[in-house]
C-alpha positions as CSV (number, residue, x, y, z in Angstrom):
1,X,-11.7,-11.7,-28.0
2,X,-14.8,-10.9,-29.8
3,X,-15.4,-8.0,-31.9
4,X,-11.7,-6.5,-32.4
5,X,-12.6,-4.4,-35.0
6,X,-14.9,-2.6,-32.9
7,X,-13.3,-2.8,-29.9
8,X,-9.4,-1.5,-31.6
9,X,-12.1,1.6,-33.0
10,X,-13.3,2.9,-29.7
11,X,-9.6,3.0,-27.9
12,X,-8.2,4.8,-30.6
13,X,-11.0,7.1,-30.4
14,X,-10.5,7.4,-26.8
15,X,-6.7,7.7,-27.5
16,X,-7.4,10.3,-30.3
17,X,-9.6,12.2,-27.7
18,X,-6.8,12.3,-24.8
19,X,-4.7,13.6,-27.5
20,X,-6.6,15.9,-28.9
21,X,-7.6,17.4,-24.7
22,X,-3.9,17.7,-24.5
23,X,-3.5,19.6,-27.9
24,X,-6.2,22.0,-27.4
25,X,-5.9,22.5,-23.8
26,X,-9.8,20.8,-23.3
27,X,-11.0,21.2,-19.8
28,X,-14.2,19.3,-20.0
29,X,-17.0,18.7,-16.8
30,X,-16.7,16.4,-14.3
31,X,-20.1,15.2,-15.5
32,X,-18.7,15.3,-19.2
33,X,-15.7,13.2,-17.8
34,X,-17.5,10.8,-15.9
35,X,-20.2,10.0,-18.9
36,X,-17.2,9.3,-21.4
37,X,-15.6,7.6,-18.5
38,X,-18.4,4.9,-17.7
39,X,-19.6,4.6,-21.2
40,X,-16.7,3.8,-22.4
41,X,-15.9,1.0,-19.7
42,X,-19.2,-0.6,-19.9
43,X,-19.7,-1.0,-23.3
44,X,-16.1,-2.9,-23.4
45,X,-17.2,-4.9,-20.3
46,X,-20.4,-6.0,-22.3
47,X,-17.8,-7.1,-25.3
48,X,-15.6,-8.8,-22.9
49,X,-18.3,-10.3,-21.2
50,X,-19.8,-12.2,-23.9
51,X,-16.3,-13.1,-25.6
52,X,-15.9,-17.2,-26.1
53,X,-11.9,-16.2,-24.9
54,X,-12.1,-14.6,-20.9
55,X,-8.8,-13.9,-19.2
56,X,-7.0,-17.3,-18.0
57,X,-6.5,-15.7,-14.1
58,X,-10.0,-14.2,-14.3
59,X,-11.4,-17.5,-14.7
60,X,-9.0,-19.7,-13.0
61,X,-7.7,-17.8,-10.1
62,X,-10.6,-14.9,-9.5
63,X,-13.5,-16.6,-9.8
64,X,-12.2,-19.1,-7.5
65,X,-11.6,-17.1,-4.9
66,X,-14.6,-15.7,-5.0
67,X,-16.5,-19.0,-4.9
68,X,-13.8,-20.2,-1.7
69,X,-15.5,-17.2,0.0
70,X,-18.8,-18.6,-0.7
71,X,-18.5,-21.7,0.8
72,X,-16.6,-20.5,3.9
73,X,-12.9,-22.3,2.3
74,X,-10.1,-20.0,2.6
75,X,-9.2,-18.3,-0.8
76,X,-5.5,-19.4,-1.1
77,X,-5.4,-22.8,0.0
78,X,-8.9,-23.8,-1.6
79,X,-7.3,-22.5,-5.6
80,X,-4.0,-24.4,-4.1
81,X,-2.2,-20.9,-4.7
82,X,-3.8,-19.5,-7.7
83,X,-5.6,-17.2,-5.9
84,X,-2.0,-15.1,-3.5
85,X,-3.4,-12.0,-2.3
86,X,-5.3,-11.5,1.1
87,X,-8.8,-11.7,1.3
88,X,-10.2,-7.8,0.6
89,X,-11.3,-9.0,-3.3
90,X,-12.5,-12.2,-2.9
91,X,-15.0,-10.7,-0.1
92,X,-16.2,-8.1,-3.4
93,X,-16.3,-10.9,-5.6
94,X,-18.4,-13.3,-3.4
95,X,-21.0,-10.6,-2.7
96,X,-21.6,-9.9,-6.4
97,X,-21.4,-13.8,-6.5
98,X,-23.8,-13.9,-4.1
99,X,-25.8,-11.5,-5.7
100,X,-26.4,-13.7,-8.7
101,X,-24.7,-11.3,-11.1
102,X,-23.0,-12.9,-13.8
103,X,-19.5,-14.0,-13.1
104,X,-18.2,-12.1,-16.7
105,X,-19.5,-8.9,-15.2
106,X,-19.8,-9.3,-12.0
107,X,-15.8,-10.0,-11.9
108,X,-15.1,-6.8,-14.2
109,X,-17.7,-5.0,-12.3
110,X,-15.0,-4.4,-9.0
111,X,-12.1,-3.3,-11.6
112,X,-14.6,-0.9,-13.3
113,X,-15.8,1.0,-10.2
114,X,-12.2,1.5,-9.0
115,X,-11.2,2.7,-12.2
116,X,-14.0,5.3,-12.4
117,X,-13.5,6.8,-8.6
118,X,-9.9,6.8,-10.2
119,X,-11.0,8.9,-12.9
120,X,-11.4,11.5,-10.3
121,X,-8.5,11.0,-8.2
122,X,-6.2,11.4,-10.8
123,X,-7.5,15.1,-11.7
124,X,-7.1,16.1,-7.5
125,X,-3.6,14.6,-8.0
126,X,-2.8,16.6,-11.3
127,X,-3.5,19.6,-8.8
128,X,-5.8,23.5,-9.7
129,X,-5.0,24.1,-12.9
130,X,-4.5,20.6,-14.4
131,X,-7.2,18.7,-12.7
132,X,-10.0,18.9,-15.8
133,X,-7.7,17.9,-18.2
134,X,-6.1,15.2,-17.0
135,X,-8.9,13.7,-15.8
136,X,-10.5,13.7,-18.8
137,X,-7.2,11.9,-20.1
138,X,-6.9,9.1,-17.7
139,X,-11.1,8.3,-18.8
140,X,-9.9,8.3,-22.2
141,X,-6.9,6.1,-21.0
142,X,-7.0,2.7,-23.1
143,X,-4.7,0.9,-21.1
144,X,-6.5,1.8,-18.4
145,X,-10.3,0.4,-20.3
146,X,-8.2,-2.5,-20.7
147,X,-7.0,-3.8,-18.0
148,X,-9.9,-2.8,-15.6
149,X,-13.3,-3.9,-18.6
150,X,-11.1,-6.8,-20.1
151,X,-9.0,-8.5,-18.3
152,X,-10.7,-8.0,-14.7
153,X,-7.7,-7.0,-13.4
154,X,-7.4,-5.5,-9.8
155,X,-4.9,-2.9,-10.3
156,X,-7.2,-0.5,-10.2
157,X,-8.3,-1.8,-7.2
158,X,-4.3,-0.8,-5.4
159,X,-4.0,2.3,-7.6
160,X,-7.7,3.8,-6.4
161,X,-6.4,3.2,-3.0
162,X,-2.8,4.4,-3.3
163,X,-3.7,7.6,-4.9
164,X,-6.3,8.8,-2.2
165,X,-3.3,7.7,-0.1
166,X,-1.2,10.5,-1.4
167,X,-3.8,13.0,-1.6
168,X,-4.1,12.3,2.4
169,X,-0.4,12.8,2.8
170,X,-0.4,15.9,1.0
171,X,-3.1,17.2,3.7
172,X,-0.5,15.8,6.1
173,X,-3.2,13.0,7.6
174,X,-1.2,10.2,8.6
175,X,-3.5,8.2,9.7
176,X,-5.5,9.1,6.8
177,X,-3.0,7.7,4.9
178,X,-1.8,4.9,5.8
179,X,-5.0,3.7,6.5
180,X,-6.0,3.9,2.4
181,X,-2.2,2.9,1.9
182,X,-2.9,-0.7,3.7
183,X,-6.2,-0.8,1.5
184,X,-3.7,-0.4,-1.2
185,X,-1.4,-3.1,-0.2
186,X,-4.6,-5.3,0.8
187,X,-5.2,-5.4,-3.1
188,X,-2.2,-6.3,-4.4
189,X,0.9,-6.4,-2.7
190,X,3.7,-4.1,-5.4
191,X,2.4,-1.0,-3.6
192,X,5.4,-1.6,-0.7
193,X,8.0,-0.5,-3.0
194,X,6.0,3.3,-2.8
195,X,6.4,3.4,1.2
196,X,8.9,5.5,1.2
197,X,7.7,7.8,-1.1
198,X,4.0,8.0,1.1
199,X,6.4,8.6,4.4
200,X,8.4,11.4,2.3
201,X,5.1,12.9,1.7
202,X,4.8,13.4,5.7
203,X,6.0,16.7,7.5
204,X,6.5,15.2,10.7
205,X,7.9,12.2,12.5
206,X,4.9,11.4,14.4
207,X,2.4,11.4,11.3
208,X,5.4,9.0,9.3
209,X,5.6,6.5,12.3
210,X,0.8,6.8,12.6
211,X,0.9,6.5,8.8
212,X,3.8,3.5,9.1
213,X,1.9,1.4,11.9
214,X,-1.5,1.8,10.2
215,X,0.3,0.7,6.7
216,X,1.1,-2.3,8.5
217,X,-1.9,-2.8,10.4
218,X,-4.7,-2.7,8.1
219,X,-3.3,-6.0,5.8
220,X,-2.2,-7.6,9.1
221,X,-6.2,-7.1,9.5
222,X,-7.1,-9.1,6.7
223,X,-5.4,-11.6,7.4
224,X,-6.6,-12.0,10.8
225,X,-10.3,-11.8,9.3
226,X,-9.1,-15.5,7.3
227,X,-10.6,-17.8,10.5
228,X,-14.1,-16.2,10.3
229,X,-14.5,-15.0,6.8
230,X,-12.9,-17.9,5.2
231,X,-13.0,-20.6,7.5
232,X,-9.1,-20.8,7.7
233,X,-7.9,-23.5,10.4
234,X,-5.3,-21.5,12.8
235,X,-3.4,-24.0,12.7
236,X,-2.4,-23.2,8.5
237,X,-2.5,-19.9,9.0
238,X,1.3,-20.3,8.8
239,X,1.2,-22.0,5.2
240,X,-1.1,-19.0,3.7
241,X,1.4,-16.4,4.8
242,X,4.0,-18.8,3.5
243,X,2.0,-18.6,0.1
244,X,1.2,-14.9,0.3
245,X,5.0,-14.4,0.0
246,X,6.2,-16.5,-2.6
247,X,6.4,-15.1,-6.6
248,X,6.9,-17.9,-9.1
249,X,10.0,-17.4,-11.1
250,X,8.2,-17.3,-14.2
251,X,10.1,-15.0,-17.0
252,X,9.9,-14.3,-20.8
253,X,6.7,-12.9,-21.2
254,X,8.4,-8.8,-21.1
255,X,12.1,-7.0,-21.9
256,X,15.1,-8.4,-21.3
257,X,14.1,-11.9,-20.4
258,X,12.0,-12.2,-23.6
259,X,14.8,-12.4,-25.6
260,X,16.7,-14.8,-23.0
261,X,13.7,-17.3,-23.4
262,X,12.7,-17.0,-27.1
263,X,9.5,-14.8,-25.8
264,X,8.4,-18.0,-23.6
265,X,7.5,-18.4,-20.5
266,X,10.1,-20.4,-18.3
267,X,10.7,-20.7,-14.5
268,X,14.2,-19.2,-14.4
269,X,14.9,-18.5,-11.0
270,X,18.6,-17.8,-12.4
271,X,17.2,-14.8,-14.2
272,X,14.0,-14.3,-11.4
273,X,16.7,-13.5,-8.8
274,X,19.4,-11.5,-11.0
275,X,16.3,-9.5,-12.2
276,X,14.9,-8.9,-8.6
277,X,18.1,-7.5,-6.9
278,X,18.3,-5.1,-10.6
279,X,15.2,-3.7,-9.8
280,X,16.2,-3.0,-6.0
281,X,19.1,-1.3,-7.0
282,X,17.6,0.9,-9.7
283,X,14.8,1.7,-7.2
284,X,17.1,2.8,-4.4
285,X,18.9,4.9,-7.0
286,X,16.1,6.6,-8.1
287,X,14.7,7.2,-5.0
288,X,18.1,8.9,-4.0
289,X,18.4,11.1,-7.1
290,X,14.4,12.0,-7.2
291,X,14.4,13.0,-3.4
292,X,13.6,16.3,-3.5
293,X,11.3,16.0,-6.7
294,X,7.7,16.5,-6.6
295,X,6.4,12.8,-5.2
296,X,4.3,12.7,-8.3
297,X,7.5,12.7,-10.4
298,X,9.5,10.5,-7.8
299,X,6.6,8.0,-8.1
300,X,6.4,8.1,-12.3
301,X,10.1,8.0,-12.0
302,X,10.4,4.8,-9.6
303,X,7.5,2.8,-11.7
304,X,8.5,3.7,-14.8
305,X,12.3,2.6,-13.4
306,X,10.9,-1.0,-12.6
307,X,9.7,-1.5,-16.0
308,X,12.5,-1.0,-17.8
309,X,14.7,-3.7,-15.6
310,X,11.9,-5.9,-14.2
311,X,12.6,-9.3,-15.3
312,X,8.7,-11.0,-15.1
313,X,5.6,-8.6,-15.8
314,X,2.0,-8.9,-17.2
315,X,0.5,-6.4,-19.4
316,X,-1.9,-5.3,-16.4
317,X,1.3,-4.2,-14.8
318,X,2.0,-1.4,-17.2
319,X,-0.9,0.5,-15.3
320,X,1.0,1.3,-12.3
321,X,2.3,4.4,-13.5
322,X,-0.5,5.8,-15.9
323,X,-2.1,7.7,-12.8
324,X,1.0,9.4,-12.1
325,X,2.4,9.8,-15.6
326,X,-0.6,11.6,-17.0
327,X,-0.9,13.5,-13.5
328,X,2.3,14.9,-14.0
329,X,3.0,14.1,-17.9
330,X,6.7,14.9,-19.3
331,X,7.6,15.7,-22.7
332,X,7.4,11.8,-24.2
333,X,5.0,10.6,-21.7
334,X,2.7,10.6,-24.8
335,X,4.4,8.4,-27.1
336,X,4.9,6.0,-23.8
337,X,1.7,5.5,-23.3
338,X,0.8,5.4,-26.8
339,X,3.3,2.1,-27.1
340,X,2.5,0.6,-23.4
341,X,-1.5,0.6,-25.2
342,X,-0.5,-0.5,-28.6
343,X,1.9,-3.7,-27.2
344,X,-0.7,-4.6,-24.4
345,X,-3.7,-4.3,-27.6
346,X,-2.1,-6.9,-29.6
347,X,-2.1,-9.1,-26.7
348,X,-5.7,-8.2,-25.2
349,X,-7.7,-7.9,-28.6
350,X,-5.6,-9.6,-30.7
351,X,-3.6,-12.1,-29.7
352,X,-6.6,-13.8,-27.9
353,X,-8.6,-15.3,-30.9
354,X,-7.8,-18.3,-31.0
355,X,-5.1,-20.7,-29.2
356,X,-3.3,-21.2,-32.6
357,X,-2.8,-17.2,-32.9
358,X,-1.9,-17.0,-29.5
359,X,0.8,-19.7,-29.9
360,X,2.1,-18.6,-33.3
361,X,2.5,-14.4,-32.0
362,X,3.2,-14.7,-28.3
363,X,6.9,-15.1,-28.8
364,X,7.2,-12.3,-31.3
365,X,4.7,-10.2,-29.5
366,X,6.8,-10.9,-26.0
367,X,9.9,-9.9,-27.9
368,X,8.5,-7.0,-29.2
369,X,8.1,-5.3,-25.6
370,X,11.9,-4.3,-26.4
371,X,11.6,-1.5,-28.2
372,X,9.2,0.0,-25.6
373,X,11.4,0.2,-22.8
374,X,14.0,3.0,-24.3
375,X,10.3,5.0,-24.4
376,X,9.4,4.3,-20.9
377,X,13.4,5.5,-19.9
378,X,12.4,8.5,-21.9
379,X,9.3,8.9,-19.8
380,X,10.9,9.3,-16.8
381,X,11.0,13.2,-15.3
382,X,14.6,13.5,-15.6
383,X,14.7,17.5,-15.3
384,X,12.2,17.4,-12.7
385,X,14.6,16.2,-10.0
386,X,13.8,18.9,-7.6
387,X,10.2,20.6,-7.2
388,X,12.0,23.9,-7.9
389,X,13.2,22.6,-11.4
390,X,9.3,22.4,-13.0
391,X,7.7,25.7,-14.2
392,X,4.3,24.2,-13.0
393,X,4.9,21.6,-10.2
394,X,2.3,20.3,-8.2
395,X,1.3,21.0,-5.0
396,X,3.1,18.9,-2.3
397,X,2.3,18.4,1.0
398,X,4.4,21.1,2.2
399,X,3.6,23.8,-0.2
400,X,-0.2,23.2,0.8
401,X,0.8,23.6,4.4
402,X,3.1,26.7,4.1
403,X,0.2,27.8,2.0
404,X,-2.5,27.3,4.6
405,X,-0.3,28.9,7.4
């Protein structure tokens, strides 16, 4: 990446800022928020934008689908599975394509919106009280500039989506809610694992089984949009879902499997499949034990969870749980994040001069994400198992509505 020097000076500085707002209680103006927050993002997308090195998957998978859109092809089949997601992004990328908008912005331009509108979704989710603050926080977020003005990403695309989806619940809109919770899953597919959470939310039966069927409907949608906004023959409708569904068994870029694999990337499906019944275990467990916790915490708990035992992740994926985490930040949540923006900095800003670096540190760098995880388990809201158990817990769905009554 160019400029690292400059661009390792401003996320400490925004680091140092979310700090220091933490440190000396700063509640700062949504206008105040939102300045730092844009500036900050767009001045990294103009680094990353003129950068000889762009993201692999922005440039080989996103771009790609954008173009397929263009010219009528559907996304999937035309970048032969590089491109596994339904069609909801490709249809933004195409009309900034179309637009004539420079693919290096135009492709972080969709990340960078999302991330902004985020900004303020994570303050209403922090709840009164908390809501300047931690807004101001996530802005100042570096993992969060990084993944949304770097690498393009488009979890902040789910996330946006998935938040406004719990601030629904908590007005107990079903429909509401699982409307912007199959917007989520439209995105980016790891949402699904938060269902149960979103449904917990819910104060009745009829808003779970509204909120369950629009869930379900609004992706279904999507895909049934492939034949005229894509040009997908019926007939391999079929093979796309097919493709939609599988995950490639690669492993050794994160934790565990890093050290399995000499911090390489292999296709293990050995360790793929061990790995993927670990992290439905642990997720059932925690969902059990964090039942009666604020879902804020049950959500931090759950993500934070998958991290430690997931056997395959990408630095963007670390991003999951920053909304949540600073929402509702524990005692260590701090020194998490601080390590989650360090490890996935070495690999956005520096890492990614040249292919010799990138070869000679990547298998250290992989290796390295060890000594994060015992900080992530840290992380996790362990004494805020029940919503009675926090001093200041935020306002669920059924404190609002005891509240309102």
């Amino acid at each position: 990446m160019n400029q690292p020097i400059l661009t390792t000076l401003l996320l400490a500085a925004a680091l140092a800022l979310a700090l220091a707002a933490e440190r000396y209680q700063w509640r700062p103006s949504l206008r105040t928020t939102l300045a730092v927050a844009i500036g900050l993002r767009l001045i990294i997308v103009a680094i990353a934008a003129e950068g000889q090195w762009q993201p692999v998957d922005f440039v080989l998978s996103f771009k790609p689908a954008g173009e397929a859109i263009l010219q009528h092809q559907d996304p999937v089949l035309a970048t032969d599975g590089a491109w596994r997601f339904l069609p909801m992004i490709p249809y933004a990328y195409a009309a900034l394509l179309a637009a004539h908008i420079p693919w290096e912005i135009a492709g972080r331009l969709v990340t960078v919106l999302a991330d902004v509108v985020l900004v303020v979704l994570v303050g209403k989710l922090a709840g009164p009280g908390q809501e300047a603050l931690r807004r101001f926080q996530y802005a100042c977020a570096p993992l969060a500039v990084m993944v949304a003005a770097i690498h393009g990403q488009v979890e902040p695309v789910s996330l946006v989506f998935l938040v406004a989806a719990y601030l629904a619940a908590r007005s107990d809109r079903g429909l509401a809610a699982g409307v912007l919770f199959g917007l989520a899953l439209s995105a980016k597919s790891w949402p699904i694992v938060l269902v149960p959470v979103l449904l917990l939310m819910l104060t009745t039966w009829r808003q779970r089984v509204i909120a369950t069927l629009a869930c379900g409907a609004v992706p279904l949608l999507f895909l049934l949009t492939l034949p005229l906004g894509a040009g997908t023959p019926i007939s391999r409708l079929p093979e796309v879902i097919t493709m939609l569904r599988w995950v490639r068994p690669i492993v050794g870029e994160w934790g565990w499997t890093a050290w399995l694999t000499g911090g390489n990337w292999a296709l293990e499906p050995t360790y793929a499949t061990v790995g993927q019944w670990l992290i439905y275990l642990v997720l059932a467990a925690v969902l059990w034990l964090w039942r009666r916790a604020d879902p804020v915490d049950l959500t931090s708990a759950m993500l934070l969870a998958f991290m430690v035992v997931t056997p395959r992740l990408g630095a963007q994926y670390l991003l999951w749980f920053v909304p949540f985490l600073i929402a509702r930040p524990t005692r260590t949540s701090h020194l998490a994040l601080a390590a989650c923006s360090l490890w996935a900095g070495l690999g956005y800003i520096y890492l990614t001069q040249d292919h010799a670096t990138w070869a000679s540190l990547h298998p250290w760098w992989a290796m390295s994400s060890i000594l994060i995880l015992p900080l992530l388990a840290m992380a996790i809201p362990w004494q805020r198992r029940t919503t009675s158990s926090d001093d200041t817990p935020s306002q669920s769905s059924a404190t609002q509505l005891a509240q309102a009554r």
